[in-house]
C-alpha positions as CSV (number, residue, x, y, z in Angstrom):
1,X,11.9,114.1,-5.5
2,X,15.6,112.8,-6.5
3,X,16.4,109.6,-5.2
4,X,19.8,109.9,-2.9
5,X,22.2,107.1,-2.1
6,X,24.8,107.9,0.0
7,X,27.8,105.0,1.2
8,X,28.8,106.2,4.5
9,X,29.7,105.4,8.2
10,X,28.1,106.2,11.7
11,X,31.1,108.4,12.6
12,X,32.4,110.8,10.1
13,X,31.2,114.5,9.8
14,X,31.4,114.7,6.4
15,X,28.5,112.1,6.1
16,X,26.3,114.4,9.0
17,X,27.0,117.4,6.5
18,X,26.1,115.8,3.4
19,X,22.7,114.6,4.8
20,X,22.2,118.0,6.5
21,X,22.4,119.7,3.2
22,X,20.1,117.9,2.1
23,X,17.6,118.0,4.4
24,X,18.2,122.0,4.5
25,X,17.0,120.8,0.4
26,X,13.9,119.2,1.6
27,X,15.3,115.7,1.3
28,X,13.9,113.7,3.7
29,X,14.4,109.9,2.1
30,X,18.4,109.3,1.7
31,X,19.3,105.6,1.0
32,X,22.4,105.0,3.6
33,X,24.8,101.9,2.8
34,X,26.4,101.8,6.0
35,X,29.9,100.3,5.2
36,X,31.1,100.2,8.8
37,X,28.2,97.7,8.9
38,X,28.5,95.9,5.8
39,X,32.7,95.7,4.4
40,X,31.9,94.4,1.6
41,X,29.5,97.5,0.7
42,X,32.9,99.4,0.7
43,X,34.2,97.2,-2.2
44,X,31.3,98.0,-4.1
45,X,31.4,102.0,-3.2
46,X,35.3,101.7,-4.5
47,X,34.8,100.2,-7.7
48,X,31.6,102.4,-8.8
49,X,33.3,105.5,-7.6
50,X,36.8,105.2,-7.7
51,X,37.2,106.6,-4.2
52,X,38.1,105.2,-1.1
53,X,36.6,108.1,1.4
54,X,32.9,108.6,2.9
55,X,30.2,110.2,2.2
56,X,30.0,108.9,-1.5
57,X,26.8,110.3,-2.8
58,X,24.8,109.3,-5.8
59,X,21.8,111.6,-7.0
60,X,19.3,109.8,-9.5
61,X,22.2,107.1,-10.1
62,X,24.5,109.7,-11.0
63,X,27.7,109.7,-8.5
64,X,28.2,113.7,-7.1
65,X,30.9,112.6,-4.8
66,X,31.5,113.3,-1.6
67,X,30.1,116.6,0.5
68,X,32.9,118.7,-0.4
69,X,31.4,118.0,-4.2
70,X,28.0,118.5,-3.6
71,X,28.3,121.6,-1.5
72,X,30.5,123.0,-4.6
73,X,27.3,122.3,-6.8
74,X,24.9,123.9,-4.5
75,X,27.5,127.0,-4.5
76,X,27.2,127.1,-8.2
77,X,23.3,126.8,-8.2
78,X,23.4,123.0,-9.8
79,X,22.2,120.8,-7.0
80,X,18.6,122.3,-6.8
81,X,18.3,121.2,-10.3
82,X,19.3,117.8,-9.8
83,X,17.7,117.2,-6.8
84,X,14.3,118.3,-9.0
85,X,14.8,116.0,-11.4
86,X,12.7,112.3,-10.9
87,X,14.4,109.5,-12.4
């Protein structure tokens, strides 16, 4: 299975979609870098993605976006492929 790293926070419904969708996917293993916990996490999501706004989600080390991205690639029958790629 793909490996998924997603920056997000406890509270935002964005994030709760994103890993729904996947889990819909059969993802069950999402790496979560909590940047209400950790600040400095959201220095690091900023400068690899360029965005300032949660869920940022990486599949296999490439950066999708956030759910509104994602859900756009499952719409156009991409993200099944990605997520079946192993890096």
């Amino acid at each position: 299975m793909a490996k998924i790293v997603m920056y997000c926070t406890e509270i935002c419904p964005y994030c709760v979609r994103a890993e729904h969708l996947l889990q819909r996917k059969g993802i069950k293993d999402i790496e979560k870098i909590r940047i209400d916990l950790q600040p400095e996490m959201r220095d690091l999501m900023i400068e690899k993605t360029g965005r300032r706004t949660v869920p940022q989600i990486f599949i296999n080390g490439q950066h999708v976006g956030g759910y509104d991205d994602m859900a756009a690639l499952d719409r156009a029958g991409k993200l099944d492929t990605m997520l079946a790629n192993n890096l």
